[in-house]
N, CA, C and O atoms as CSV, one atom per row, in Angstrom:
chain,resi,resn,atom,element,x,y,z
A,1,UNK,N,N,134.098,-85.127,-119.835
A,1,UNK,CA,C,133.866,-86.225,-118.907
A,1,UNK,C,C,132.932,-85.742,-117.803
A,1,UNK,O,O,132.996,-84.601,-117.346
A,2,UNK,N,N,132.186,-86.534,-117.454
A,2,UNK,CA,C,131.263,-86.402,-116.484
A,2,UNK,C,C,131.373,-87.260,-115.178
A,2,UNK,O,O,131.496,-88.465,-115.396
A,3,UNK,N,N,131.356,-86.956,-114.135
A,3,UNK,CA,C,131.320,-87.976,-112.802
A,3,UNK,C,C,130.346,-88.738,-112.687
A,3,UNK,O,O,130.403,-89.887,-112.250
A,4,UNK,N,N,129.185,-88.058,-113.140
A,4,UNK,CA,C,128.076,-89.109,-113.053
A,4,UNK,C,C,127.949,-90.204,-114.329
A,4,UNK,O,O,126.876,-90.763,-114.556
A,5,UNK,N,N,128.960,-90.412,-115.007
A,5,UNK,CA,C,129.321,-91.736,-116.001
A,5,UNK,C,C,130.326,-92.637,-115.232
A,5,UNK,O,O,130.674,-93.773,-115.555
A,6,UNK,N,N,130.616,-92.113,-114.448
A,6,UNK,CA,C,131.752,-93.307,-113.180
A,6,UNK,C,C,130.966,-93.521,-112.133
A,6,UNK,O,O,131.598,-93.620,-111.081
A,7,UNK,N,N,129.711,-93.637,-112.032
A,7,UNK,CA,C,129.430,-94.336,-110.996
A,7,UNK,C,C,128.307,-95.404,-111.402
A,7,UNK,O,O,127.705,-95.545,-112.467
A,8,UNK,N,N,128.229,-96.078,-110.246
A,8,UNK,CA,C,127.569,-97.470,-110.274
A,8,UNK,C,C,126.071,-97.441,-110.888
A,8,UNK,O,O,125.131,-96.839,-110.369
A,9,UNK,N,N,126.014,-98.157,-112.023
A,9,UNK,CA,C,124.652,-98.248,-112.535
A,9,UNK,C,C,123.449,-99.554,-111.564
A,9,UNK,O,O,122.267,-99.736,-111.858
A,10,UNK,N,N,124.131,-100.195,-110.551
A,10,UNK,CA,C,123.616,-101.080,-110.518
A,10,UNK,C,C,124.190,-101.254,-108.781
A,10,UNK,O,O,125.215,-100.761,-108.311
A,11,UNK,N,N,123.143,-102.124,-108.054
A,11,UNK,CA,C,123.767,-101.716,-106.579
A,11,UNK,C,C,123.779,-103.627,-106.351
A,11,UNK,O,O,123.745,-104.037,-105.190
A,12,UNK,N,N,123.826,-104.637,-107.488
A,12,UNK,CA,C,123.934,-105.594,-107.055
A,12,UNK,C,C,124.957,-106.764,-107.966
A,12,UNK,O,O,124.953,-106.294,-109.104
A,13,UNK,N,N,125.461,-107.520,-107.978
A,13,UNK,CA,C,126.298,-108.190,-108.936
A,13,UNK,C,C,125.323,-109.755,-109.352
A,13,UNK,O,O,124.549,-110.236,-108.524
A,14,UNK,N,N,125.448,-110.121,-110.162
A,14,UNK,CA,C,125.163,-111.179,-110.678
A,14,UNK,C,C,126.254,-112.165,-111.108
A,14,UNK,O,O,126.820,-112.094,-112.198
A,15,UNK,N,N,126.539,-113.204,-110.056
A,15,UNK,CA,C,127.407,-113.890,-110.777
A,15,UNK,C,C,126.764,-115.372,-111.095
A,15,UNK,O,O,126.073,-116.136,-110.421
A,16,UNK,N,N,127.360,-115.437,-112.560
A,16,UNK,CA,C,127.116,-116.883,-112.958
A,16,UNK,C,C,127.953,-118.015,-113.025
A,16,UNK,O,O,128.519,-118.157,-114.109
A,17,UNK,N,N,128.261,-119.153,-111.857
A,17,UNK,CA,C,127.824,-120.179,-111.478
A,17,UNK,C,C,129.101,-120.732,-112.503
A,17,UNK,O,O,128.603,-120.410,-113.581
A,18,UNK,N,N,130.361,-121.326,-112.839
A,18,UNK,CA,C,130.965,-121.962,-113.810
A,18,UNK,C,C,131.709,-123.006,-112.752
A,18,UNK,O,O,132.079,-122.685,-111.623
A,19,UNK,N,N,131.885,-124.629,-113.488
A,19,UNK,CA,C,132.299,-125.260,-113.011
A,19,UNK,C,C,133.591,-124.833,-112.415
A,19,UNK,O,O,134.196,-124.023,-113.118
A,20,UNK,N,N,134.220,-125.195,-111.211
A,20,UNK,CA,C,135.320,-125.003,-111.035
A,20,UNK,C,C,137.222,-125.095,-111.998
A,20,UNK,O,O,138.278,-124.465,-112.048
A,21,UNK,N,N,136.628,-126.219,-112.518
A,21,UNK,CA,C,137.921,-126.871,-113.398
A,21,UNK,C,C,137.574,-126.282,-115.004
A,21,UNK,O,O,138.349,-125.562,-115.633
A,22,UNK,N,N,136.031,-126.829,-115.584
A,22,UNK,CA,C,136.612,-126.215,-116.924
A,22,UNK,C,C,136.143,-125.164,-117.340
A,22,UNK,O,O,136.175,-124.753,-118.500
A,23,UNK,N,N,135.558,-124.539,-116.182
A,23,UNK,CA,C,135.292,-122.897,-116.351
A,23,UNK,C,C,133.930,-122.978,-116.717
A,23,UNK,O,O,133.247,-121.974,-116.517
A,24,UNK,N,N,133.260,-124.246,-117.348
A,24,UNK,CA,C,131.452,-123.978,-118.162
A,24,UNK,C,C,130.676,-123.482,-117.277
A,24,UNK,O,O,130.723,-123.708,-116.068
A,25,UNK,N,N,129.882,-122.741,-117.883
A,25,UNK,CA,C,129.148,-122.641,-116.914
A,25,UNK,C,C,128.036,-123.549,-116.483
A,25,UNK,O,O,127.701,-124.428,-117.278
A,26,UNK,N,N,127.541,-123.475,-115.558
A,26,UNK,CA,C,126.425,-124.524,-114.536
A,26,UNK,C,C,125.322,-124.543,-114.873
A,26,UNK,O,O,124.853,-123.408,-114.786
A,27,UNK,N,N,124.442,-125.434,-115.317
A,27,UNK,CA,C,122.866,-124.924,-115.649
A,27,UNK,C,C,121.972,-126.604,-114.538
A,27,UNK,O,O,122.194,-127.792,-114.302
A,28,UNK,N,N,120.821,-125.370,-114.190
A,28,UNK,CA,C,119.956,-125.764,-113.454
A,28,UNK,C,C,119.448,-127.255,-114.785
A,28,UNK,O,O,120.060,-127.577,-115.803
A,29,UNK,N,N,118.048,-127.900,-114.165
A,29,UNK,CA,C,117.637,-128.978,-114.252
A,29,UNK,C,C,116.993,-128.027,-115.864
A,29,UNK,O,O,117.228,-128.363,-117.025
A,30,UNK,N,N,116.385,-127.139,-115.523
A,30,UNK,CA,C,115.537,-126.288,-116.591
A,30,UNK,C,C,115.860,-125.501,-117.699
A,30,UNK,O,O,115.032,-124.846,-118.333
A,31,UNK,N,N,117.373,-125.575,-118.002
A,31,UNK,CA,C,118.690,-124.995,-118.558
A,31,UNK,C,C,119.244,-124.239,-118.364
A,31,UNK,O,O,120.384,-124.099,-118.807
A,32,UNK,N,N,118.427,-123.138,-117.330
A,32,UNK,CA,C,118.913,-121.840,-117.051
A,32,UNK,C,C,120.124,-122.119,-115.958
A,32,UNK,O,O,120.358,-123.000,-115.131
A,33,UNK,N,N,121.069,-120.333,-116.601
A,33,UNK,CA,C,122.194,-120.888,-116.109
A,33,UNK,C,C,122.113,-120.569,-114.373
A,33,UNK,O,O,121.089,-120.100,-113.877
A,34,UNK,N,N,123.529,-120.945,-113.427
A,34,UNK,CA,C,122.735,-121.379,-112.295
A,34,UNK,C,C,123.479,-119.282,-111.910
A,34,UNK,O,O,124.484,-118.859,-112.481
A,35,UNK,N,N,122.895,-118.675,-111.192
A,35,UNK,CA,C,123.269,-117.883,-110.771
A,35,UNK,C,C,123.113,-117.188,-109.227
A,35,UNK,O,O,122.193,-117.478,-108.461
A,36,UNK,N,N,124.215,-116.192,-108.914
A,36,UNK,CA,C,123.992,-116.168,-106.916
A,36,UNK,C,C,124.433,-114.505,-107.683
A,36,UNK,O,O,125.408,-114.056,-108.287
A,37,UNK,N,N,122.813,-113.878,-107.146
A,37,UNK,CA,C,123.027,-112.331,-107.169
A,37,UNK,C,C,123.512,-111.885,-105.491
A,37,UNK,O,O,123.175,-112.473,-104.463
A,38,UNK,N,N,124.080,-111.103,-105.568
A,38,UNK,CA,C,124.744,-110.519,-104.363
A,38,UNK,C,C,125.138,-108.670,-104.215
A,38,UNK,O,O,125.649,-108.025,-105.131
A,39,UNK,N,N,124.842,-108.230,-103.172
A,39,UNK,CA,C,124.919,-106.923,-103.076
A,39,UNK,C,C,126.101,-106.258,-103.363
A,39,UNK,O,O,126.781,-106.433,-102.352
A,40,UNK,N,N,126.727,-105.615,-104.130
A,40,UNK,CA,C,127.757,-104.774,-104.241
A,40,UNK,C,C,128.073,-103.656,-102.758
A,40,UNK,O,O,127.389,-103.054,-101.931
A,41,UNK,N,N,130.023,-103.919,-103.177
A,41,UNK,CA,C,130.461,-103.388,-101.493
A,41,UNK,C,C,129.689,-101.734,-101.898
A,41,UNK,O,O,128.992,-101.207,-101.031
A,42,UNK,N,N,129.782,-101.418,-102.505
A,42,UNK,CA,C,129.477,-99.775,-102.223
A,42,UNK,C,C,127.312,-99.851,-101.946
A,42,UNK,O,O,126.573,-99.054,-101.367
A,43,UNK,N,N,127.093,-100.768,-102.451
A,43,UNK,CA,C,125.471,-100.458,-101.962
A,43,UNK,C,C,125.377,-100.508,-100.462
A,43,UNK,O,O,126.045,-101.132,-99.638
A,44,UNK,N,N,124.336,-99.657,-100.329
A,44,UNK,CA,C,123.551,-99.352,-98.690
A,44,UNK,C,C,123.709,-100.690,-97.658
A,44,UNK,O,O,124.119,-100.839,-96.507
A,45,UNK,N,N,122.922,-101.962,-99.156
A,45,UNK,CA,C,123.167,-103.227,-97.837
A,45,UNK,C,C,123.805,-103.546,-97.618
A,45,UNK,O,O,123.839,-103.963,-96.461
A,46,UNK,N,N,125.098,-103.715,-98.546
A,46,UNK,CA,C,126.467,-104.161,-97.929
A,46,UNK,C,C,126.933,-103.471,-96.998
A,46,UNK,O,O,127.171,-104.056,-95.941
A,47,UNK,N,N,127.217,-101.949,-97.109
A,47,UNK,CA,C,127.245,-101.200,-96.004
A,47,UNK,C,C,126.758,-101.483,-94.790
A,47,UNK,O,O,127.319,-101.214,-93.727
A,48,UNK,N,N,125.818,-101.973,-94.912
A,48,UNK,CA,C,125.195,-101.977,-93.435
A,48,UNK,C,C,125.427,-102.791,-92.564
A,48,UNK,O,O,125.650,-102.600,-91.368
A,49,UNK,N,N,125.361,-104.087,-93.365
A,49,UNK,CA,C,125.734,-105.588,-93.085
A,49,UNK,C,C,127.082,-105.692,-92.243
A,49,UNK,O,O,127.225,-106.378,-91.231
A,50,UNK,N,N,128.437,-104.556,-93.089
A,50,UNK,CA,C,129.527,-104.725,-93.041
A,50,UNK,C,C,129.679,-103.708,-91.643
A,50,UNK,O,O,130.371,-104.205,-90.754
A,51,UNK,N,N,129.190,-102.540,-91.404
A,51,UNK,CA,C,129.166,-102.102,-90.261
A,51,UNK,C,C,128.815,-102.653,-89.610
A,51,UNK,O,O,129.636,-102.954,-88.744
A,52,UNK,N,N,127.386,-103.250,-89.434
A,52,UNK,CA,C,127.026,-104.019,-88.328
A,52,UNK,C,C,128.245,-105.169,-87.975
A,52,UNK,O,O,128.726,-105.421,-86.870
A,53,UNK,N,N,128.509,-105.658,-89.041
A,53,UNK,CA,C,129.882,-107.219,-88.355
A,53,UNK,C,C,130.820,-106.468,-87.748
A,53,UNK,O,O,130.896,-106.666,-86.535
A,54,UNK,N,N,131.645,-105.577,-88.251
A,54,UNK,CA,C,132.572,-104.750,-87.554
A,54,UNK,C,C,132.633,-104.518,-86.186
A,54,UNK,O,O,133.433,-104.833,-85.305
A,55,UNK,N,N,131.154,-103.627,-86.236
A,55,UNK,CA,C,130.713,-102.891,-84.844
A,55,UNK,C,C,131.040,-104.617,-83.960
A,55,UNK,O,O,132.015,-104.840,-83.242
A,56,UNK,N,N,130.008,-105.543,-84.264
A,56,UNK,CA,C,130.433,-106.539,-83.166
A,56,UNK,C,C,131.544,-106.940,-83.038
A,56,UNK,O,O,131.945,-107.249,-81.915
A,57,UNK,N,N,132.137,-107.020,-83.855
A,57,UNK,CA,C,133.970,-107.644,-83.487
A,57,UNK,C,C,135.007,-106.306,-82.597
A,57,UNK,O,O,135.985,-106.426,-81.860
A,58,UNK,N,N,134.277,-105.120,-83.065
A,58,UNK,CA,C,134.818,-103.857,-82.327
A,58,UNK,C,C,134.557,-104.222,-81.032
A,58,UNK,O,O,135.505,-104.326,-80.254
A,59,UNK,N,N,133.255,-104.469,-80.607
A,59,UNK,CA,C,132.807,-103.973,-79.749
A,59,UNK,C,C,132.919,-105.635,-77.979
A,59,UNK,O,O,132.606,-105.651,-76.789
A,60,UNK,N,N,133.570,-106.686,-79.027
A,60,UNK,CA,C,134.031,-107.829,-78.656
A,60,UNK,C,C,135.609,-107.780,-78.142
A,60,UNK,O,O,136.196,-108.414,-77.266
A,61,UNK,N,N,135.981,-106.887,-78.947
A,61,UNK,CA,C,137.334,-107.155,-78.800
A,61,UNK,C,C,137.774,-105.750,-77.746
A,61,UNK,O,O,138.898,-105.675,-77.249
A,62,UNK,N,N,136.888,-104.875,-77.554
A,62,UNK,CA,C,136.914,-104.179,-76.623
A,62,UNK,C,C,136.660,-104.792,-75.307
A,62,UNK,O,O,137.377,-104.385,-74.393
A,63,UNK,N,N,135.711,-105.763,-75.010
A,63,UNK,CA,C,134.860,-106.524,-73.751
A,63,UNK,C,C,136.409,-106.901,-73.096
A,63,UNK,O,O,136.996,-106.667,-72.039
A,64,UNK,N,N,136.780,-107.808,-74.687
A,64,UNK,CA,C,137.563,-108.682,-73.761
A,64,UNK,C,C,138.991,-108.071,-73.619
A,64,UNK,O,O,139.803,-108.688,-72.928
A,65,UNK,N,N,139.301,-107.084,-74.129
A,65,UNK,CA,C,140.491,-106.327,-73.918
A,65,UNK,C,C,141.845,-107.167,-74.989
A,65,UNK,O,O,142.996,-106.749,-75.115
A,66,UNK,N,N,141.353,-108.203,-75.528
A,66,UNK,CA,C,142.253,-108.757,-76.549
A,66,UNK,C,C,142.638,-107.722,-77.676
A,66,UNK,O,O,141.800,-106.995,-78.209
A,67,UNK,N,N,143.697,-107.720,-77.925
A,67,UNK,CA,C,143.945,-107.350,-79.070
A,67,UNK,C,C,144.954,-108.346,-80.515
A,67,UNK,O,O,145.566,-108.021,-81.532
A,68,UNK,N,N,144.693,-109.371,-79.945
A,68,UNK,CA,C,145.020,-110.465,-80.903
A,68,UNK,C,C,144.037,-110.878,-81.821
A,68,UNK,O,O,142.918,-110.394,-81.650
A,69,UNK,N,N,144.166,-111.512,-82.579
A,69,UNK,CA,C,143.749,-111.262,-84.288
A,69,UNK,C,C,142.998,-112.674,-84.345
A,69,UNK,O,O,143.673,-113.420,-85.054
A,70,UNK,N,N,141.842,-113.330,-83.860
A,70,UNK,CA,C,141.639,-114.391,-84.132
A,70,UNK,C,C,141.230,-114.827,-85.454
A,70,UNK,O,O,140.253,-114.184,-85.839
A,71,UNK,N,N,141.640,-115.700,-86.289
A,71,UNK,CA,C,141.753,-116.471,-87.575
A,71,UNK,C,C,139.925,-116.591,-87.554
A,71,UNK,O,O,139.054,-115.795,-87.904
A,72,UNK,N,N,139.881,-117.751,-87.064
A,72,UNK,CA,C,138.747,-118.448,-87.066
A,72,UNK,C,C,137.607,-117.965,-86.495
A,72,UNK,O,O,136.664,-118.733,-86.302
A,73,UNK,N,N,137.517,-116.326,-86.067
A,73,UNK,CA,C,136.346,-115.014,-85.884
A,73,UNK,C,C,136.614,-114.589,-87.263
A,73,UNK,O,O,135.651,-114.281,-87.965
A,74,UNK,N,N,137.709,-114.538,-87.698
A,74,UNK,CA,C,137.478,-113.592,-88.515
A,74,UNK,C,C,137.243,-114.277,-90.257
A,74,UNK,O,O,137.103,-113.509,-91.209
A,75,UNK,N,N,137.237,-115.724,-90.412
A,75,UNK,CA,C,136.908,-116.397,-91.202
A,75,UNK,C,C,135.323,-116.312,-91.012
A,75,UNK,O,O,134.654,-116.000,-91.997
A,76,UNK,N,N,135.049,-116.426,-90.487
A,76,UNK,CA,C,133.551,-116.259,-89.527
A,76,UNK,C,C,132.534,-114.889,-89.778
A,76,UNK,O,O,131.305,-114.844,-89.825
A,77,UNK,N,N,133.394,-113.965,-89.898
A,77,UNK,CA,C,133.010,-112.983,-90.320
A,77,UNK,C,C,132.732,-112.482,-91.659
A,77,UNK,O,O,131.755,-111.844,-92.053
A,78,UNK,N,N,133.693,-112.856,-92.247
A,78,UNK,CA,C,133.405,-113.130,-93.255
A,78,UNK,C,C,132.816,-114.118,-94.481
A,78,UNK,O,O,132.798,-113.784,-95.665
A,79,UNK,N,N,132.387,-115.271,-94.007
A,79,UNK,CA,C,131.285,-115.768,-93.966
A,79,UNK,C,C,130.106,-115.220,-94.123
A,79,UNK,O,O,129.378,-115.096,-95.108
A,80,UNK,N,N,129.963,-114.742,-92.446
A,80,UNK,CA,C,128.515,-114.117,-92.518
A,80,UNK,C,C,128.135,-112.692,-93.389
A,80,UNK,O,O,127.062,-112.150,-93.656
A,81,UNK,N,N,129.472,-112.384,-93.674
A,81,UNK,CA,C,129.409,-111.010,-94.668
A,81,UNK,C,C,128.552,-111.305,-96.213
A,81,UNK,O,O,127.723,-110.678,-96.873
A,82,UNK,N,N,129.328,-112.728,-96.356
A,82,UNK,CA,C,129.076,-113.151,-97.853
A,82,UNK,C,C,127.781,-113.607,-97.286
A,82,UNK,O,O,126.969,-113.049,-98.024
A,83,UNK,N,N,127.152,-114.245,-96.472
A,83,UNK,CA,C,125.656,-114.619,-96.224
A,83,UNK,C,C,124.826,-113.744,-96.512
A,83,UNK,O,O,124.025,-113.841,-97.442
A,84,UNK,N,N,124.934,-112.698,-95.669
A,84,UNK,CA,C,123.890,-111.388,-95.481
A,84,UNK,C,C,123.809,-110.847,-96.699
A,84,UNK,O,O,122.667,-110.527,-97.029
A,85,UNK,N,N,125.038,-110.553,-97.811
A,85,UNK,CA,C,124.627,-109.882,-98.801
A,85,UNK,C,C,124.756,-110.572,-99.952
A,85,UNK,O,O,125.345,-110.341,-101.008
A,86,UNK,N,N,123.977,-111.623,-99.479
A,86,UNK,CA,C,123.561,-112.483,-100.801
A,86,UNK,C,C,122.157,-112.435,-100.688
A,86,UNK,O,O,121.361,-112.821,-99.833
A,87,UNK,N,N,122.015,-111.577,-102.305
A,87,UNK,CA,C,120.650,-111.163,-102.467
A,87,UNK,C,C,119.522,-112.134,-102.942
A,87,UNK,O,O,118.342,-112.232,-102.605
A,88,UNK,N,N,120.171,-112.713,-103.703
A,88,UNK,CA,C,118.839,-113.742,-104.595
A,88,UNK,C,C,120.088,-115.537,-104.974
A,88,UNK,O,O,121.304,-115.600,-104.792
A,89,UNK,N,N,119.481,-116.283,-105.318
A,89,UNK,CA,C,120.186,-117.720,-105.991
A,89,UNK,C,C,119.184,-118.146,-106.757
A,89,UNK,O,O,118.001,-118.099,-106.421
A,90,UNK,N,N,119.556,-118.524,-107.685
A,90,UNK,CA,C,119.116,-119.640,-108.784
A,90,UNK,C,C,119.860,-120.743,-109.116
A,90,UNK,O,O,120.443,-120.666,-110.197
A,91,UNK,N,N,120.059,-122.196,-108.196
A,91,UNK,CA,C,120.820,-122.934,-108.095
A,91,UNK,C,C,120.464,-124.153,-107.606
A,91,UNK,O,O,119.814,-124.065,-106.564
A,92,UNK,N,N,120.669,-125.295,-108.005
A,92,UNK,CA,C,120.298,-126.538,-108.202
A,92,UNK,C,C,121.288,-126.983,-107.079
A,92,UNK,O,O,122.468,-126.890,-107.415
A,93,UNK,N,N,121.056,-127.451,-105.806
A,93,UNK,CA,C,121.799,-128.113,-105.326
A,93,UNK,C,C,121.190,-129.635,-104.629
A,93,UNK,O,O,120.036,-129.556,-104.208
A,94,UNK,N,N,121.786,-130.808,-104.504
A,94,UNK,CA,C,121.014,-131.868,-103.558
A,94,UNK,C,C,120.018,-132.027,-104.478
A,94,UNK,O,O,118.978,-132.562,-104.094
A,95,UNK,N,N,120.138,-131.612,-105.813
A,95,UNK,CA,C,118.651,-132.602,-106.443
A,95,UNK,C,C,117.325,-131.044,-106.634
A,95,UNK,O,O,116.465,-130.829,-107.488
A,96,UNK,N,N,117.684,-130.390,-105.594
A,96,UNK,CA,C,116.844,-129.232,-105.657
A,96,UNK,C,C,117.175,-127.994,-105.773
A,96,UNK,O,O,118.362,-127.790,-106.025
A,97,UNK,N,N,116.558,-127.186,-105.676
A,97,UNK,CA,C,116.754,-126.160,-106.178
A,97,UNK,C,C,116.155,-125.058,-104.540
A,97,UNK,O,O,114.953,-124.938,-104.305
A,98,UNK,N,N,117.021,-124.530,-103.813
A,98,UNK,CA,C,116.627,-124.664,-102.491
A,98,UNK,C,C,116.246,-122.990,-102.240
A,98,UNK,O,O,116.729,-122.052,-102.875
A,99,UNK,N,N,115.534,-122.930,-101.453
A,99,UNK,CA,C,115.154,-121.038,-100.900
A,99,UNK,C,C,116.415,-120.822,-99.786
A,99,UNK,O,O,117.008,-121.489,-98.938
A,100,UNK,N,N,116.428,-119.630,-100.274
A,100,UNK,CA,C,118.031,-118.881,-99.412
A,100,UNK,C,C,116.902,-118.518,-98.342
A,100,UNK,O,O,115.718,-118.192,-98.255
A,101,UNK,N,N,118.155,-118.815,-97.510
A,101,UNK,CA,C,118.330,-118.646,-95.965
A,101,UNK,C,C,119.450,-118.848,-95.565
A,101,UNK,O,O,120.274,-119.704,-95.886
A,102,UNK,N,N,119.502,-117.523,-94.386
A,102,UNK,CA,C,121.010,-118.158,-93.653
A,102,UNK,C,C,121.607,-119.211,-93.465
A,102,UNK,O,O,122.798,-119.306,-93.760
A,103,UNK,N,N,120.939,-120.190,-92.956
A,103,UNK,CA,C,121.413,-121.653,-92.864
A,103,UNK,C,C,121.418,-122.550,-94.207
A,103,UNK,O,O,122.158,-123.533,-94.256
A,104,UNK,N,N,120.822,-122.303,-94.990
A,104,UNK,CA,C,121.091,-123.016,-96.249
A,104,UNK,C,C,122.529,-122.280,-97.037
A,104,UNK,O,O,123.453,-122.897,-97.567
A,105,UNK,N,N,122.409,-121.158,-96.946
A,105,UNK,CA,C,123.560,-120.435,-97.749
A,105,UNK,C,C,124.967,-120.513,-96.526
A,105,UNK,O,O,126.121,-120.489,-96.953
A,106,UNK,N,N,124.771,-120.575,-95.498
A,106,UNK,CA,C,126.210,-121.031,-95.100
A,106,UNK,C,C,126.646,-122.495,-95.217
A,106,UNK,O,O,127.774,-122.861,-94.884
A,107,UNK,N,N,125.484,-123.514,-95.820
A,107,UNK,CA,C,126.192,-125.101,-95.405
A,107,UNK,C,C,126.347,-125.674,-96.973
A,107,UNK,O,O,126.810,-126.730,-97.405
A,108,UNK,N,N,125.678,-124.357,-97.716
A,108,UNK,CA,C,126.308,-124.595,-99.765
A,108,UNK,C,C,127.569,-123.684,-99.870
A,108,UNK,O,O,128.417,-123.991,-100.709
A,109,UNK,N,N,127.743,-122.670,-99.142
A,109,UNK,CA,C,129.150,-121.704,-99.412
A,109,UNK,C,C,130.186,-122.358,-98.738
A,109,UNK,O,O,131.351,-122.070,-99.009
A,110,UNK,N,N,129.718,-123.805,-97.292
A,110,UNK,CA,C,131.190,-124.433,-96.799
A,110,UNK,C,C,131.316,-124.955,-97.563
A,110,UNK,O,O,132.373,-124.769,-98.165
A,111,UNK,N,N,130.066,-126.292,-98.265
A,111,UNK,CA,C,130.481,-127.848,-98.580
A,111,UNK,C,C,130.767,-127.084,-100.339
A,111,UNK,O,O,131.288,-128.001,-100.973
A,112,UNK,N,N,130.652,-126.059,-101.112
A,112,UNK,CA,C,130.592,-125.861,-102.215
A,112,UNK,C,C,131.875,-124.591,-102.236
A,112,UNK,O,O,131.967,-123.562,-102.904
A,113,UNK,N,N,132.611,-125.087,-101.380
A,113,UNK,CA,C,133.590,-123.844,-101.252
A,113,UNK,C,C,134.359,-123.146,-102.215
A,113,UNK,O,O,135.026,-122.170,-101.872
A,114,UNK,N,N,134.337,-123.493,-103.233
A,114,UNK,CA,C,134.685,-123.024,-104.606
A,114,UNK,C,C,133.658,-121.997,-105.141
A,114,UNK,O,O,133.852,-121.439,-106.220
A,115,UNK,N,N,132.678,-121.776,-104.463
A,115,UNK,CA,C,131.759,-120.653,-105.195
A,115,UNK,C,C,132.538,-119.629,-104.872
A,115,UNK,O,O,133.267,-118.971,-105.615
A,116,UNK,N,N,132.290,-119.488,-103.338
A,116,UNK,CA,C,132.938,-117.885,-102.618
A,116,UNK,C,C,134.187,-117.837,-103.570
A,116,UNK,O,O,134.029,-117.079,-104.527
A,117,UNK,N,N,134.823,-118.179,-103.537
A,117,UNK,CA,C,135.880,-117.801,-105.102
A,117,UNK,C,C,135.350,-117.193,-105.769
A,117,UNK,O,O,135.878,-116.088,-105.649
A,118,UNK,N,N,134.331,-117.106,-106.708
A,118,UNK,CA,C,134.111,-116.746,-108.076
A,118,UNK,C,C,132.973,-115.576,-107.571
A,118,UNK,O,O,132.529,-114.770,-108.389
A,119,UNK,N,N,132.563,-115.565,-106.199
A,119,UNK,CA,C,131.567,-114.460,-105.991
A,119,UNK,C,C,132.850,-113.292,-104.962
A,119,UNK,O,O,132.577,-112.103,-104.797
A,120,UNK,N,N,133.890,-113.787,-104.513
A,120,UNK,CA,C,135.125,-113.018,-104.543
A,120,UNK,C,C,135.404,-111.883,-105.516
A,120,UNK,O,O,135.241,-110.666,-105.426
A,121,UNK,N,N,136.122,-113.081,-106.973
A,121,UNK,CA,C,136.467,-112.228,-108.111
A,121,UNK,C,C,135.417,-111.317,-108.898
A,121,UNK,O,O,135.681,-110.474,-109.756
A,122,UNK,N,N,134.023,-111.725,-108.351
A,122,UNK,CA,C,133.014,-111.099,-109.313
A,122,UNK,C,C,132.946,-109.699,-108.226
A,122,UNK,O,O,132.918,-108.640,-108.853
A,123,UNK,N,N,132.921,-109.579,-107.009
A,123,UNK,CA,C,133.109,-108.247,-105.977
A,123,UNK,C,C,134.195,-107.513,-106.714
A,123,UNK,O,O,134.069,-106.622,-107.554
A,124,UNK,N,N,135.700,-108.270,-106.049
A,124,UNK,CA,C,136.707,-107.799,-106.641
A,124,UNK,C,C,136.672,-106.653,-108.135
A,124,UNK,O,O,137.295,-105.599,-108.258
A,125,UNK,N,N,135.912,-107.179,-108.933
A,125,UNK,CA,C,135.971,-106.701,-110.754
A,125,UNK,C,C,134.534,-106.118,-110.592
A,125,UNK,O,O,133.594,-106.332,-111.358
A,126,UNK,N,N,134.518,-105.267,-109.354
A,126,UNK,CA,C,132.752,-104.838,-109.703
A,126,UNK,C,C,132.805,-103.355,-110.062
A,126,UNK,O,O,131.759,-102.736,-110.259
A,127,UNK,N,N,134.024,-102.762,-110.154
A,127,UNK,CA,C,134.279,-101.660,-111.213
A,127,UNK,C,C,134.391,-102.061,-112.455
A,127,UNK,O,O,135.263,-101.545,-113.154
A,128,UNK,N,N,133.595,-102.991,-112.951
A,128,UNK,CA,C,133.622,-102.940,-114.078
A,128,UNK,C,C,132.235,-102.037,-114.528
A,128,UNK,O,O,131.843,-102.237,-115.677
A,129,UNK,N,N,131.686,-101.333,-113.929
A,129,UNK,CA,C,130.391,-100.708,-114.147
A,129,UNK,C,C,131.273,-99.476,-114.795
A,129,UNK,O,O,130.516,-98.781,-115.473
A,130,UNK,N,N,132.400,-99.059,-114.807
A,130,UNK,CA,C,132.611,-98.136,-115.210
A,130,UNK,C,C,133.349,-97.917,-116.937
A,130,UNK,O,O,133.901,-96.950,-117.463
A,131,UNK,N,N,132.988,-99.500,-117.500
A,131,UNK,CA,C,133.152,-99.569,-118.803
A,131,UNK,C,C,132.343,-98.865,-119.830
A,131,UNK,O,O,131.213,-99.136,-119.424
A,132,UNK,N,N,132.219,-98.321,-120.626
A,132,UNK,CA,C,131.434,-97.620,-121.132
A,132,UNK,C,C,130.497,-98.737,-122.406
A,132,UNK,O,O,129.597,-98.262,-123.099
């Protein structure tokens, strides 16, 4: 066995897009299926992304001397976690097919809130790189 066969071939996930209820998957206007690539927790950008949110909630919750747990910062945060390290989309929404940006990708991840689910479980299962 070798260590360098357990580690990550790939520093980003690709998940594809399946209806919520019967699992199919989603295809754009053009057939292709609809997909939201996103950075894996162990790559550099997630890292970075994820320090940087931290550091501000550290460095917030120091100001204000709270040490209570706010819900709705920290829904917030994670949000913007899943924003920042969303790398690429191929996805039909509103008729179109729209360019990522912060503000577009936070008002399809509220009103489409069933994605972050499936880009959850696709993080979650991202040791699967270590299948042979």
């Amino acid at each position: 066995m070798d260590l360098k066969d357990l580690t990550p071939k790939t520093d980003e996930i690709v998940v594809t897009i399946k209806h919520p209820v019967s699992g199919e998957v989603l295809k754009n206007d053009d057939s292709s299926d609809m997909v939201i690539t996103v950075y894996a927790p162990h790559s550099k950008e997630y890292k970075k992304v994820q320090r940087d949110i931290v550091g501000k909630r550290l460095k917030a919750a120091q100001e204000s001397g709270s040490k209570d747990i706010d819900y709705e910062k920290l829904e917030e945060a994670t949000m913007d976690l899943l924003i920042r390290t969303t790398k690429s989309w191929d996805i039909t929404y509103d008729g179109n097919k729209p360019e990522l940006t912060e503000d577009k990708a936070r008002q399809i991840y509220d009103e489409v809130f069933w994605i972050k689910n499936q880009i959850d479980d696709a993080l979650n299962n991202s040791l699967d790189f270590m299948k042979a």
